[in-house]
C-alpha positions as CSV (number, residue, x, y, z in Angstrom):
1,X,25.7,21.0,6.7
2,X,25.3,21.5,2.7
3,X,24.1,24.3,1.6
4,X,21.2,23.4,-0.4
5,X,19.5,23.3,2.8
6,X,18.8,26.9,2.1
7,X,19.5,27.0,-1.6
8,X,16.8,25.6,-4.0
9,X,19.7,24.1,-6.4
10,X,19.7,19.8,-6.1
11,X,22.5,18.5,-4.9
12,X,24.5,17.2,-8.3
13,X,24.6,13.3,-9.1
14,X,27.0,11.7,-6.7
15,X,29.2,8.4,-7.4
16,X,28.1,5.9,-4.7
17,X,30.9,4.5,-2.4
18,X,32.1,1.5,-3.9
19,X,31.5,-0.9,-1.2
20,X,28.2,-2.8,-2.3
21,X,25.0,-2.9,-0.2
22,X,25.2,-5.2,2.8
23,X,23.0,-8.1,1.4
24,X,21.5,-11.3,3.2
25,X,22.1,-14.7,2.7
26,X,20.7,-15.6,-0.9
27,X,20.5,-12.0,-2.1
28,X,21.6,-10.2,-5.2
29,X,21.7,-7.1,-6.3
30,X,22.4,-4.7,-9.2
31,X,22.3,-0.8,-10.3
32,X,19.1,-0.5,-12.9
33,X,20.2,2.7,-15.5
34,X,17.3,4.4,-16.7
35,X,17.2,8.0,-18.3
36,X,18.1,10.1,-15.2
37,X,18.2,7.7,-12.8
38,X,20.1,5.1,-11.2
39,X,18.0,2.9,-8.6
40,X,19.9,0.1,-7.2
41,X,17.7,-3.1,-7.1
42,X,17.9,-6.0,-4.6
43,X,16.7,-9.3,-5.6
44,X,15.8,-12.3,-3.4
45,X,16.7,-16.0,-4.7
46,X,16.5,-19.1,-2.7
47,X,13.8,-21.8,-2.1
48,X,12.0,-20.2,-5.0
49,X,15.0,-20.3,-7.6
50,X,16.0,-23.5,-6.4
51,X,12.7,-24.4,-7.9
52,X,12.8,-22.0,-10.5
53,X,10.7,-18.7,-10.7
54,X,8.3,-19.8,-13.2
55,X,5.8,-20.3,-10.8
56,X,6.3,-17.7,-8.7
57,X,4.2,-14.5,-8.6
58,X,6.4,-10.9,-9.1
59,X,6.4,-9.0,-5.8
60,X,8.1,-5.0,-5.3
61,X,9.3,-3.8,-2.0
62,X,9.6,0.2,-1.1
63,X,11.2,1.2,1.5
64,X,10.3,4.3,3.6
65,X,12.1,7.8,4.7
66,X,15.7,7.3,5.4
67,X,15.7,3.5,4.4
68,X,16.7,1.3,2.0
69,X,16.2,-2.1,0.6
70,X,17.2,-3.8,3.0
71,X,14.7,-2.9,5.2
72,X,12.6,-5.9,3.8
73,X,15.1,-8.2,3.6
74,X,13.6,-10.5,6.4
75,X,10.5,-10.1,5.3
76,X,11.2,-11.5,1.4
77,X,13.5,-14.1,2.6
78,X,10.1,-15.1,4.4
79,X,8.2,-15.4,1.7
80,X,10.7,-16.7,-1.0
81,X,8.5,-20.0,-1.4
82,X,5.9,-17.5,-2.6
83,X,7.1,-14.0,-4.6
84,X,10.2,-13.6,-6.4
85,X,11.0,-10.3,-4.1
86,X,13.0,-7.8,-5.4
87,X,13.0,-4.4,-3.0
88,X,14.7,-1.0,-4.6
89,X,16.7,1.9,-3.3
90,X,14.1,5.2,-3.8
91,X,16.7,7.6,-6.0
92,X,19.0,9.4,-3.5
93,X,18.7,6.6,-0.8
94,X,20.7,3.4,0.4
95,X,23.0,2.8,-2.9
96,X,20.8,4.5,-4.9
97,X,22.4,7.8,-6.4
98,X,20.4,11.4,-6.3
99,X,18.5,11.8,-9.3
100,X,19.5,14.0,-12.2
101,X,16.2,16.3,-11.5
102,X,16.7,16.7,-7.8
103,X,13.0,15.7,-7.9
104,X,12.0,14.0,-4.3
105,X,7.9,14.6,-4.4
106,X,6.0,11.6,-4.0
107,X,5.0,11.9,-7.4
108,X,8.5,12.0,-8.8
109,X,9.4,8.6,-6.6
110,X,6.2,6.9,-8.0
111,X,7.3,7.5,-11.3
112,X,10.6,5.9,-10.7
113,X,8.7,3.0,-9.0
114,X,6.8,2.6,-12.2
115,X,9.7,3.1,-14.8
116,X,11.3,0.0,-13.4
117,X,8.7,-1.7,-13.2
118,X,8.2,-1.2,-17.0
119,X,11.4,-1.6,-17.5
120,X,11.4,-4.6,-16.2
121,X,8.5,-6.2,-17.4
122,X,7.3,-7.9,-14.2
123,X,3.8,-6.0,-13.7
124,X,1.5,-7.1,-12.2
125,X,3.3,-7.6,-9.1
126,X,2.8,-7.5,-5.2
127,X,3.2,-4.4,-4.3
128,X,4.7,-3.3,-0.7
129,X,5.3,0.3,0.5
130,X,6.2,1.5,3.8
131,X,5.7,5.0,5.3
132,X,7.0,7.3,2.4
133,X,7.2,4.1,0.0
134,X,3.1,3.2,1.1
135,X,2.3,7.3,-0.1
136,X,4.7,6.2,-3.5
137,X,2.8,2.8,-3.7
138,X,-0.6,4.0,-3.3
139,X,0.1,6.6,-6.2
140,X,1.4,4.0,-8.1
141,X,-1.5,1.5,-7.5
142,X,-3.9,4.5,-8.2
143,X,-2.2,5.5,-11.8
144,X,-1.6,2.2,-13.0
145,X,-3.5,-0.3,-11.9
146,X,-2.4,-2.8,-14.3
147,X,1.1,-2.9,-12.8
148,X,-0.5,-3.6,-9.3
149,X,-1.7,-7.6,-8.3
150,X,-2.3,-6.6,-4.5
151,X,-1.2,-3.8,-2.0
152,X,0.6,-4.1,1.5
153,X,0.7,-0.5,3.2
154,X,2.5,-1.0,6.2
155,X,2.4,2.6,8.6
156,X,1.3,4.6,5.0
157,X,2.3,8.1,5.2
158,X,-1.2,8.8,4.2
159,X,-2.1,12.5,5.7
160,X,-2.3,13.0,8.9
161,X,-3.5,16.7,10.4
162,X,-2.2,17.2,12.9
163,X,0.0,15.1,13.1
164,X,0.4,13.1,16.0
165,X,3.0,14.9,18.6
166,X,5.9,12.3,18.6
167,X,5.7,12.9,14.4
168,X,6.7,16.3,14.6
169,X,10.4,16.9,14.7
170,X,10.4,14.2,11.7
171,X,8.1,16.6,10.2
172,X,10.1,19.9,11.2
173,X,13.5,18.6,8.9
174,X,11.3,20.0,6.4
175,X,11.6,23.8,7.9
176,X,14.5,25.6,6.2
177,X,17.8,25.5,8.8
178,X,16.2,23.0,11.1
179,X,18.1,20.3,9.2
180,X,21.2,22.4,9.8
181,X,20.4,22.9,13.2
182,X,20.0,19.6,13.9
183,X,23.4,18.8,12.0
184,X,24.5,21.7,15.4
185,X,23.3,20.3,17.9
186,X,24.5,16.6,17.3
187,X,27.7,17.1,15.7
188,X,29.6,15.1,18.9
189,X,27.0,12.1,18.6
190,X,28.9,8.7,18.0
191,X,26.9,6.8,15.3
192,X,25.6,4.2,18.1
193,X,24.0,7.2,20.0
194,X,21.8,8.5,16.7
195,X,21.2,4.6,15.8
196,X,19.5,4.1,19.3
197,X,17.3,7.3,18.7
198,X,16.2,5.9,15.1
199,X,15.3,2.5,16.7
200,X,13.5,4.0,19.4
201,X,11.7,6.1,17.1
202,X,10.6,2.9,14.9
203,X,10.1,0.0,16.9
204,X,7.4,-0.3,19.3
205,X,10.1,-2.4,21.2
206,X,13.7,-1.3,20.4
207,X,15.3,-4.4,22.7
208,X,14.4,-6.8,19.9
209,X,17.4,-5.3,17.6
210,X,20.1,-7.3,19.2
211,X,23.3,-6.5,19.5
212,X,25.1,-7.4,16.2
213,X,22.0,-6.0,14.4
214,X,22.4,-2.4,16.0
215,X,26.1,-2.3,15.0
216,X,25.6,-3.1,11.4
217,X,22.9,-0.7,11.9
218,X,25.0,2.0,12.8
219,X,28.2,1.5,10.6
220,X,25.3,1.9,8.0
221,X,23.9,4.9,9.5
222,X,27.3,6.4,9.3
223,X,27.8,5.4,5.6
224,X,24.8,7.2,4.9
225,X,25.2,10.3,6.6
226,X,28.9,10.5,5.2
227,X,27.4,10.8,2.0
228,X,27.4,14.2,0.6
229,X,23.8,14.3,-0.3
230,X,22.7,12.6,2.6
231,X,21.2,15.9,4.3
232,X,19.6,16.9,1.0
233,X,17.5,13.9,-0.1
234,X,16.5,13.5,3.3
235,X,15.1,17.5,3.7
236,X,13.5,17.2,0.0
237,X,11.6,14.3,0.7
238,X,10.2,15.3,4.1
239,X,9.2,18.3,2.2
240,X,7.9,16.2,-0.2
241,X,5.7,14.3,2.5
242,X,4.1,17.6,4.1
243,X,3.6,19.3,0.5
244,X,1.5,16.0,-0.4
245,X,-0.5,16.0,3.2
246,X,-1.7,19.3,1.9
247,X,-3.0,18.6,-1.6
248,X,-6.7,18.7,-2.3
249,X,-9.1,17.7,-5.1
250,X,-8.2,14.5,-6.9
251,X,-4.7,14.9,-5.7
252,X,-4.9,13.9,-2.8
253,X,-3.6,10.9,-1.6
254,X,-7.1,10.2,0.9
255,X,-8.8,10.4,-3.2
256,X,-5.8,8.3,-4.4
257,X,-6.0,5.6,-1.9
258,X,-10.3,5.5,-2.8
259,X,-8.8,4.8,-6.9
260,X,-7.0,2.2,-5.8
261,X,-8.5,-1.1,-7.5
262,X,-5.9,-3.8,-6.0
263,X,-6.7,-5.4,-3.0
264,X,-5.3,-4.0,0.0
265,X,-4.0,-5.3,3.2
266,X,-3.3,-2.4,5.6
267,X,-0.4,-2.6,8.4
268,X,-0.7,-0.5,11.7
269,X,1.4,-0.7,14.9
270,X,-0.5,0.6,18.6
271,X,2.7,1.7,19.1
272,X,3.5,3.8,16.3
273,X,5.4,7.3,17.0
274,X,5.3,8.4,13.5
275,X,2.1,7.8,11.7
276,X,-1.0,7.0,14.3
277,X,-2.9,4.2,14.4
278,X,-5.9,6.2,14.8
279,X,-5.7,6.3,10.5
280,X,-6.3,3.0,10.6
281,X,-10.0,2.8,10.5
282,X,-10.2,5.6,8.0
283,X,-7.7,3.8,6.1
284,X,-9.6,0.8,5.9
285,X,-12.7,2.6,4.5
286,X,-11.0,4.6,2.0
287,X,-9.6,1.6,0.2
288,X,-12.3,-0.2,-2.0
289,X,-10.9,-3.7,-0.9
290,X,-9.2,-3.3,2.1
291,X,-8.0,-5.6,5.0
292,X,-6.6,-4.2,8.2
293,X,-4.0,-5.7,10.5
294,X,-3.2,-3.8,13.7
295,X,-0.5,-5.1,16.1
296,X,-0.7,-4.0,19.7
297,X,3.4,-4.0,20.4
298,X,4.1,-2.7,17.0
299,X,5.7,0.1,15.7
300,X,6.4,1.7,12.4
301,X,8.4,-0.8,10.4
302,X,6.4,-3.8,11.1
303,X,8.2,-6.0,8.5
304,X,11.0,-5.7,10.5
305,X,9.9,-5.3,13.8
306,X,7.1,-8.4,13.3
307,X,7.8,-10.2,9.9
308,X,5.7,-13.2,10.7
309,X,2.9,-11.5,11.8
310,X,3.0,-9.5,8.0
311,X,4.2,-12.5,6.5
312,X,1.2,-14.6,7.4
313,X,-1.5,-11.5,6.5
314,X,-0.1,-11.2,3.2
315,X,-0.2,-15.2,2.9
316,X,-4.4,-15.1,4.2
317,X,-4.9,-12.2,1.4
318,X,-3.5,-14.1,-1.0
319,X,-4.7,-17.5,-0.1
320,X,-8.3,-15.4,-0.5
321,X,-7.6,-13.7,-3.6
322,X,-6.7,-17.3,-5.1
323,X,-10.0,-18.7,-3.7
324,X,-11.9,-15.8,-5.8
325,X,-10.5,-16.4,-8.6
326,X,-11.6,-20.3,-7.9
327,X,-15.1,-18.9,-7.4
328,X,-14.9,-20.3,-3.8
329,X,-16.4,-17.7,-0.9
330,X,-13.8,-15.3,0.0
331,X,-13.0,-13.8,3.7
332,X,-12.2,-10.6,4.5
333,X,-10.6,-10.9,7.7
334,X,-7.0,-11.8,8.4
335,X,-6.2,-14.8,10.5
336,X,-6.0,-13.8,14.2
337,X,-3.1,-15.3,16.8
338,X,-2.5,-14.5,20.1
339,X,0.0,-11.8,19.3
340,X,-2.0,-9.9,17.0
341,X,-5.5,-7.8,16.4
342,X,-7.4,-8.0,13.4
343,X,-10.5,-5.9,11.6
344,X,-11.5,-6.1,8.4
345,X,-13.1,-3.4,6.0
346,X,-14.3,-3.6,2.6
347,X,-16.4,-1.5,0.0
């Protein structure tokens, strides 16, 4: 276990291993440099550059604690008639190296959010965030708004107190020496064993990972934890969670999500063991503009778990957004099937 766990030093800039990212069929991807940061970006090609991207609309994917681009790979290659997807590493995660700051906060990952998206010139785009990446995205959507065309929270980390029970140990890596302890306690798990734990922790129904899926999965898992600032990022940004579920005042992220001017399409899983679907409804009356999906076999990473069922919500929002802008009557509800709940909620 590294010793920043107790230390308050960053762990130091680390050269990434040279193997690439593991990346789907019609997928690219490229390091971004920016002053102090390095954020590897994945980009999504296909059916829309076949046709060229002119008339595509921009859409950014953020990942959540412990994950990477890839997360959303199914769910851009989805929607690849529609957006021109690109999904980035947060700094420190996937094949993204540690920032030079050792910053982790929410704030300091919406502000690498926004720098490539300035960077890059592509605002205003679709935004999506998951877990930690929806508490980055709805900072990002509350400070600049004119970077921000819609917003797709899917589980938001949006505070929580308490937290629900199964949340907790997540929570805990926060705690000075529980990391380490944990690191203990472990030590003789093959990479297969801690991959079944994550997948039971964030799918509502772990069985649909098949077989060949949960040994990429943990040859990843064991590329990541091999990494010698694996432990840090991850304790930093847990702390970085619980330090922004206790902000007040115009800080906090409940008054953040009410600034937000995009509109919002809200993700929750029934089965959700890390942020409770009981936020849902408060959710969907915080945000000005809001649309809420809920699916009753669902867990935390929808998009992967479900990607149709997210897929087709963000389609409805934006089939209602472009009927606005016609003048036309616009809905508020998202399109109900049999395999998924819907409620809507706007200002």
């Amino acid at each position: 276990m590294p010793s920043t766990d107790y230390s308050q030093a960053a762990a130091a800039p680390a050269a990434v291993p040279p193997a690439g990212p593991v990346l789907a069929d019609g997928e690219t991807s490229r390091m971004v440099r920016l002053p102090g940061l390095g954020l590897l970006v994945r980009s999504r090609t296909g059916h829309g550059a076949a046709r060229g991207t002119a008339g595509l609309e921009p859409a950014m994917f953020v990942h959540g604690l412990g994950g990477s681009s890839q997360n959303w790979s199914a769910l851009m290659a989805s929607l690849d008639d529609t957006v021109e997807g690109r999904a980035l590493d947060l700094p420190g995660f996937g094949h993204s190296p540690p920032p030079d700051n050792g910053d982790y906060s929410i704030a300091a990952h919406a502000r690498a959010v926004i720098r490539l998206l300035e960077a890059e010139g592509r605002g205003p785009v679709h935004l999506f965030g998951n877990s930690l990446g929806g508490a980055v995205t709805v900072k990002v959507a509350a400070a600049r708004p004119d970077l921000v065309r819609t917003l797709t929270l899917i589980s938001p980390a949006l505070p929580e107190l308490p937290p629900q029970t199964s949340a907790l140990p997540t929570a805990l890596a926060s705690v000075p020496g529980m990391a380490a302890l944990y690191v203990r306690v472990t030590r003789d798990w093959p990479p297969e064993r801690r991959t079944e734990a994550l997948l039971s922790l964030c799918y509502g129904d772990p069985s649909v990972v098949g077989g060949p899926e949960r040994a990429a999965a943990a040859t990843e898992y064991q590329r990541r934890i091999d990494l010698p600032y694996f432990w840090d990022v991850m304790i930093r940004s847990t702390r970085g969670i619980v330090n922004a579920y206790t902000l007040s005042g115009q800080h906090s992220l409940w008054r953040q999500a009410e600034r937000v001017l995009a509109p919002t399409l809200l993700v929750y899983g029934v089965r959700d063991r890390l942020v409770s679907v009981r936020m849902a409804r408060r959710a969907s009356r915080a945000f000005r503009d809001s649309r809420l999906l809920t699916i009753p076999g669902g867990g935390h990473v929808a998009m992967m778990e479900h990607p149709y069922l997210v897929e087709r919500a963000f389609r409805d929002l934006r089939d209602e957004i472009s009927a606005r802008a016609r003048g036309g009557a616009a809905g508020s509800t998202v399109t109900a099937t049999a395999d998924m709940s819907t409620a809507a909620s706007g200002s």
